[in-house]
Each structure stands twice: as C-alpha cells, then as structure tokens.
N, C-alpha and C positions, 0 to 999 in steps of 0.2 A: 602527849601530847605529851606545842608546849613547850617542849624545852630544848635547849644547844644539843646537837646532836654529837653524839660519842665520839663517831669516826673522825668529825672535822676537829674534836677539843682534841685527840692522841695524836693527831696527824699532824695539826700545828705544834703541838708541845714537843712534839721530835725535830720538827726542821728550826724551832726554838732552840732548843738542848743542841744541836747540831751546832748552828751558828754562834755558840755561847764557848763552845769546847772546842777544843783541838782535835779531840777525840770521838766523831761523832757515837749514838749510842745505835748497839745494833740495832735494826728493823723490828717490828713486832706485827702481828695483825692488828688489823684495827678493830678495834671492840664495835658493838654496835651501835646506833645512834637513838637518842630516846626522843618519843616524842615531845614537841613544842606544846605551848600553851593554845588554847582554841583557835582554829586560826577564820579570817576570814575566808568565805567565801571566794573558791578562786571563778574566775570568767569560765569555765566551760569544762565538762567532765574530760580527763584525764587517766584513764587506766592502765596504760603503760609506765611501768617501774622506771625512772631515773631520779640518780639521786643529783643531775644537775636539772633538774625541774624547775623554771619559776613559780615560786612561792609566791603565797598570798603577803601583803605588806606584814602580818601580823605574824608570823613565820619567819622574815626574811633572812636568805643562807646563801651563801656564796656556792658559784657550780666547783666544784672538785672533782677532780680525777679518781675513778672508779678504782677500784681494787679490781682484780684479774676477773672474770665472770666463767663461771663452771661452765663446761660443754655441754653442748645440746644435750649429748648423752644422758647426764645426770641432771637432765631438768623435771625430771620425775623419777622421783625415786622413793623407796622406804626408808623409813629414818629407823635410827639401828637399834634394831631388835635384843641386841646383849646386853642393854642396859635393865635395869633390872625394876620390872614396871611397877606402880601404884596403877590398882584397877581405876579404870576408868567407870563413869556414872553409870551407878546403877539404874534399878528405877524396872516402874510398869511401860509397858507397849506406848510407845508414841507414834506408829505404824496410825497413818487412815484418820489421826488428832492433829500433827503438824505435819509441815512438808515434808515429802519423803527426805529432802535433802536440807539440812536447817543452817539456813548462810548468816553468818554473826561477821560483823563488817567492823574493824577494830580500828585505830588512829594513828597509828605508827608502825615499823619494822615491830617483827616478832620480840617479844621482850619479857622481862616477867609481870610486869604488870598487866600482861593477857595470861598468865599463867591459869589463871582459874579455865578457862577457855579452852585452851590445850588439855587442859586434864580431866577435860570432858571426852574427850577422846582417848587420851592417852600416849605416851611415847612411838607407840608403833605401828602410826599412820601414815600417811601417806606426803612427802615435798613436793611439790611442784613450783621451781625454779621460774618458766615461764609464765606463769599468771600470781606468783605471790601468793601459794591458796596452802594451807594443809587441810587434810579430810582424814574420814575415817571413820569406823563406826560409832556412834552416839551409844556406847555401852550396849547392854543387853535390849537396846529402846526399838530394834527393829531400822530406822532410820540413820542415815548418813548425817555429819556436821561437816560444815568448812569455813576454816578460820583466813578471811582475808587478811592481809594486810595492806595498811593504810600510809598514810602521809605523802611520803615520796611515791610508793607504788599506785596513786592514785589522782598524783596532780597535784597533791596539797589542797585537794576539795576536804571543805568541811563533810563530816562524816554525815551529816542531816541533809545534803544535798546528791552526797552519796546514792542514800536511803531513797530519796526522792526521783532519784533518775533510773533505778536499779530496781524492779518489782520484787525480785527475788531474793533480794536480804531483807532475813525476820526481824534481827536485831541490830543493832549498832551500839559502837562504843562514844559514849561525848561527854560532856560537863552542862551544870545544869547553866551555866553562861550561856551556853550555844542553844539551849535550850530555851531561856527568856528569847533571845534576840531573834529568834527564829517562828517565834509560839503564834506571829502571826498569820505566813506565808507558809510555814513547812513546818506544822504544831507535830511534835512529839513524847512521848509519854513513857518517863523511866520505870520502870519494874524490877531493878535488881542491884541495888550501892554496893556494890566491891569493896570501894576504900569508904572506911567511914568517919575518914579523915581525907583534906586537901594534902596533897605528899609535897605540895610547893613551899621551896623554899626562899630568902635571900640567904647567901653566904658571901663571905669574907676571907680575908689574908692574913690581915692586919692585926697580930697576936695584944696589943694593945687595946682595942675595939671589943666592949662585951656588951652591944647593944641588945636588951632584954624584948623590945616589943619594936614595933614597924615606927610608932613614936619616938623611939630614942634615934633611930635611922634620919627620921625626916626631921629632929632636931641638931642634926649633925651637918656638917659641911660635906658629907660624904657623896661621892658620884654615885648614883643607883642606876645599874645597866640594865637595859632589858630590852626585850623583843619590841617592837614599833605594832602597836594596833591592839596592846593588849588592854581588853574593858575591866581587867582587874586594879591595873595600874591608876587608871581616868579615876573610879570608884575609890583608890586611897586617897589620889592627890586631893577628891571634891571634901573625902570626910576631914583635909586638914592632916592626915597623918604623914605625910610625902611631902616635899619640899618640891613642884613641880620645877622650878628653876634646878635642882639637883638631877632630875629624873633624865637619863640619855638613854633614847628610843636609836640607838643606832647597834644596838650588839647584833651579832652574827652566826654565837656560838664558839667564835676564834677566842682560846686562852688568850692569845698577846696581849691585851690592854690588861688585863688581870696581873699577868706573868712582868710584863716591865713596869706598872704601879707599885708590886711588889706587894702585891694583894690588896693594897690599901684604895679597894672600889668593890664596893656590893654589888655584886651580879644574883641574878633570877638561876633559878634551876630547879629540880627534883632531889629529895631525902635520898632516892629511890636510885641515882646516877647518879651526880656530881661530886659530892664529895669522896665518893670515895675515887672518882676519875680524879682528879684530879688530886690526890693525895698520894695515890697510887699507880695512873697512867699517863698524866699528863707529867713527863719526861723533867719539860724546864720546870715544874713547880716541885713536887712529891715532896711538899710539905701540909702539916697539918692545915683545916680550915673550920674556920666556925660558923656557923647557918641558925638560922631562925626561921622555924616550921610556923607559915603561915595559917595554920588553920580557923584560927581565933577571927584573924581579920578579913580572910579570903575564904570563908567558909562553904564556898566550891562541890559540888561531890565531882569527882574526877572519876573519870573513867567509867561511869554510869554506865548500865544497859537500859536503852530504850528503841522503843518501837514505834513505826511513823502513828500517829493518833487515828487517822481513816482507818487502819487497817487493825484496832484494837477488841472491836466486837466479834471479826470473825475469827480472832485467833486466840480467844478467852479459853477455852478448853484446852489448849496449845498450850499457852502460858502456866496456867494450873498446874500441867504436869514438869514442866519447862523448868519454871525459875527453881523450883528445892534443890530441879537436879542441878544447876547454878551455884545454890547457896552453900549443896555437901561438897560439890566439886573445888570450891576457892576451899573450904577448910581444910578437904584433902589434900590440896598442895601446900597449903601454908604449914601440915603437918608434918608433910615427905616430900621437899621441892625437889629432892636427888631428881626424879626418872625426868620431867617436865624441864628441869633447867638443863639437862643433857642435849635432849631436844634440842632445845631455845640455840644453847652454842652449836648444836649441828647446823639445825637450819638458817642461821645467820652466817655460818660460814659459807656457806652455800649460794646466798643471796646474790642477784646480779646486782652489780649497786656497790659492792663493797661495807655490808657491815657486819658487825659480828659483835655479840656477848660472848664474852669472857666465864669461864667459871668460878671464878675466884666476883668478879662482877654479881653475878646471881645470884651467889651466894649471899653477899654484902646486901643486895635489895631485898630480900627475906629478913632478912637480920633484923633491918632496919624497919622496915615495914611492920614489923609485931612489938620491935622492943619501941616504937613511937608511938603506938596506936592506930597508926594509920587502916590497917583491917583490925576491929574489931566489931560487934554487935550493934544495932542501932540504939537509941534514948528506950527503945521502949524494949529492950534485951532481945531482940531478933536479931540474928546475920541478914545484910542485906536492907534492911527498914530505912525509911529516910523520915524524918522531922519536921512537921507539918512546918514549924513556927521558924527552924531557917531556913525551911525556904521562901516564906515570904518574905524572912528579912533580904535575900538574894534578889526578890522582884524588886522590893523597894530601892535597892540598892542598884540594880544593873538596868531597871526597865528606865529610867533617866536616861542613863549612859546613851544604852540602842537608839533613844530617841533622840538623843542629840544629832547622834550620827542620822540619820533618817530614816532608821529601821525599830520604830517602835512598835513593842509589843502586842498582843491580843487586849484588847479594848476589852479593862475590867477583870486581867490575868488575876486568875486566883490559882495556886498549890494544888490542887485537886487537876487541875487542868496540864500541869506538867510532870504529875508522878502519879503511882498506886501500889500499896503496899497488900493490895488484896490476894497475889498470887503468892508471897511468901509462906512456908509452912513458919508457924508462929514458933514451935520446936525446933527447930533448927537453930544452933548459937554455938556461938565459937567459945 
C-alpha cells in the first residue's frame, strides 16, 4: 500500500523537468509504483490489471497512459535463470497439510516489500504477465506458491475483500487498520508481521523545516498532503497532533504541488519509495528531502500476513509449517536481496500497466528498511511476533474512527481476535 505511486511521481517529474528546461531530459523507464495507504473498499471485485482503474476515494490516482505492454508471447515466461539464486524455503513436506497450490494475495505491484514472498520461491519461477501471478515451487515442500499481485491488478479491492470473494487465497497481505474496520463483516486473523515497524512516512523540502514528531507538524502552518480516506489521518487529527484545517485530502501522487511549493508542503509516503524517488528520479526535484517515520504515532503493522478468520481451524497444521518458512524466508532476503530484487526489476518491466523498480530503487528499500528498523524482531525477540498492548491501543484508536464512518467494528474487539503468534517458531530472530 498506501502510497503515490512510482510511475506517476517519475512520469510527472519528467514533463516537469521538461517544461522547466530548454533541454528536455532524456526518456527513462518508469520505475514501479508502490503501494497506497489501506485503501477503501472498492464496489465490486476487479481482477483485471489496469493501472487507469478507478480507485477507491482512499487511493485516489489520476488514469495515465500505460507504458508499452509485452506481447502475448512473453505473458508467461521464466524469470531469468543467470541470476544467481538464494535457495529458496526450505522446510518439511507441506504436501496433503496445505493446499497443493498456496495462493498469497499481496496489495500492490510486485515490490520489495513482498520480497519475503518471492523468496519463498525464489528467482526462478515462473511470470505470468496475463494474470499478474508468479509461481513456483514452495522449496523442497512438495507444493506450488503463487504470488498475486494487487492494487491496480485487482480493482483497488481491499486485499480483505479480495480474500472474501476468492476461496482459494490462503493468505493475504493488509494492515492491522483494515483489519479493525473489517473485524466485523470480513474478520481476519494476522499470523506473520514482516515489518515490525510502520515504513510510513511524512516528508518535506524545505531544508529549513526540522520537524522532530507529527507535533511539531500540526503546530506549524505547514500544508500536510495526503490521500482522501485515510483513518490514519482522522486518528491524528481527533488525538490533537494535526492541525485538520492544514490537512489536504486532495494528493494524487503527482510531484507538482511538492515541485513548484518548492518543497515547502509535507506529503505522505513510504521510508521504503519516496525519498529516494524523489531525490533521485523525480527529474524536476533531485534534491535532498527530510521525512519523519511515523511509527510512534501510526503504529500500524503494515504489510501483515493474515488469513480470513472462518477458515483458521482448518488450516492450523498449514500454518504450523507455513509461517517459519515465512519468518527464514524475509531474513533470507533481507540478508541476500541481490537474486529476489533481480526478479522484482524483471517482473515489473514486464508488467502490462507500465511499471517497474529500478535496481538502484531495491536496493535503496533494503537499505532503508534495516538501517530504520523497520524489519526487525518483535517486543518479545521473535521475527514476525506482534504486541498484544499495540494492538489494542490501534482498536482504541481506529475502532472510533470505523464507527464514525458506519463501519464499526466486532462488538467487544479484543487483540486475540485479530492476531496469533502461536504459529511462530519462537527461534527464529533476525
């Protein structure tokens, strides 16, 4: 999720840069686009890939013009084998325990923030262009994986609606936001925190500007930009720390109002994408920026694996064997992302839709990703664990919110009801 997407922030910072110089700058591809913040629920499932999809209000993106779309030809294909692989998960027989075929339903274009996912398989699976899927053997487990992808390739349906229309994906990718707001009609149950950190950030321009916390923001006269719909936003403005008369629900993801403010406007984004796009690919800006990782105040688990809740008793022996191999797989890549972010820029060049990571990109999102914290161990030193005590401050905090809008939560939502740390191996730690 979640966030401005890549292609649109490179694409306008070029006809930016264009219109500015005499000299336009050459062409480049467009890197790929990351995902937004949760988004609403859109009206009706969705599974054909367009990246000019109406979006749910909480997404909202302007339609753009596609980048070229690969030939039928290469709408299946293997991804290239010379790269030089990190095995993929090991592990006992999952044969005749989970489904022969174990579908993981993710929230945006391929990226590295699925990397753990991907390197459960490994580089030398399978693309398939036409349905947005990679596959491939689930290591020595006897069983196939296939890694959806999400956002545009699915309508901009929330990933929990996904799950709910779709019998056949085990897991999905969401945040525990989507999780409260949902916990009543489509309850779901996370089993495995990726980031053990929120990667969201605000960032800025304005070399002047050393706002220390969301406080010093919402005590500023400063414009804070950000997506329309977002319940993380509502939740700062109720606690006081956001100035809602400052707050503009109208971004798109388009650099421009950032680019001629002249930075001096806080915009929403990811540790994980934005700065370094825009430091480095958005064209008119490729100047430094400064961000504040929200984790303190938006304490979020992003990117979460969970499973629809009906369907969590018969798939316990599943999960048992399931999440470890989840938990060695993220460390595996966080320790060798070379073979997995190979991948990542194949299959995004690839994509019909037009978008693409960058290697120089994937790199930067590792980087960042470990030197912030954002993967590391849960409170109680397990990779993967979540934290009984924030997540209920996240109930307390977001079940309001839902209920304002008219989508309140499960009557009496307790922690236990939207995670479980029971399939974790306790040994397992980054």
């Amino acid at each position: 999720m979640r966030r401005s997407p890549r292609w649109l922030l490179v694409t306008a910072g070029l006809l930016l840069a264009a219109c500015s110089s005499p000299t336009p700058a050459a062409p480049t591809a467009a890197p790929a686009a990351p995902k937004p913040t949760t988004a609403a629920p859109a009206s009706s499932p969705a599974p054909a890939a367009s990246a000019a999809a109406s979006p749910s209000a909480a997404v909202a993106k302007p339609a753009v013009s596609p980048a070229p779309s690969p030939s039928a030809a290469a709408s299946l294909v293997p991804s290239p084998s010379a790269v030089a692989a990190s095995a993929p998960a090991a592990g006992g027989s999952l044969k005749g325990v989970c489904p022969d075929t174990v579908v993981f339903q993710t929230n945006w274009w391929p990226e590295p923030d699925h990397g753990f996912l991907y390197q459960l398989i490994g580089p030398n699976g399978t693309i398939d262009t036409n349905k947005n899927v990679y596959s491939g053997p689930l290591g020595n487990t006897g069983v196939t994986a296939e890694i959806r992808a999400g956002g545009p390739a699915i309508g901009f349906q929330q990933v929990t609606a996904q799950m709910y229309s779709d019998d056949s994906i085990l897991l999905g990718m969401l945040g525990t936001d989507e999780s409260i707001g949902n916990s009543a009609s489509q309850p779901t149950t996370d089993v495995f925190a990726w980031y053990a950190k929120n990667p969201q950030i605000f960032f800025w321009g304005n070399p002047d500007w050393n706002f220390q916390s969301v406080a010093d923001i919402g005590k500023s006269d400063a414009t804070v930009l950000v997506f329309q719909g977002g319940s993380w936003t509502q939740v700062l403005i109720g606690k006081g720390l956001l100035n809602g008369n400052n707050v503009d629900t109208s971004y798109t993801g388009d650099p421009a109002r950032f680019v001629a403010a002249d930075g001096s406007i806080v915009s929403q984004g990811f540790i994980t994408s934005e700065p370094y796009i825009y430091e480095q690919e958005v064209q008119a800006w490729m100047k430094p920026v400064k961000f504040l990782l929200l984790d303190k105040d938006v304490p979020i688990y992003q990117d979460t694996m969970a499973i629809r809740t009906d369907k969590l008793q018969a798939n316990r022996a599943c999960l048992q064997k399931l999440v470890p191999l989840m938990q060695q797989a993220a460390i595996d890549y966080i320790h060798n992302p070379g073979p997995v972010n190979s991948l990542i820029v194949d299959y995004t060049s690839k994509i019909k839709g037009g978008t693409q990571i960058s290697a120089a990109g994937a790199a930067d999102a590792i980087q960042r990703m470990t030197s912030q914290g954002i993967v590391s161990n849960g409170s109680d030193g397990v990779y993967g664990s979540y934290d009984t005590g924030r997540v209920q401050s996240l109930i307390d905090d977001y079940g309001p919110v839902f209920a304002s809008r008219g989508k309140a939560p499960k009557s009496g939502l307790q922690p236990s009801d939207l995670f479980s740390n029971e399939f974790l191996d306790k040994n397992i730690k980054l």
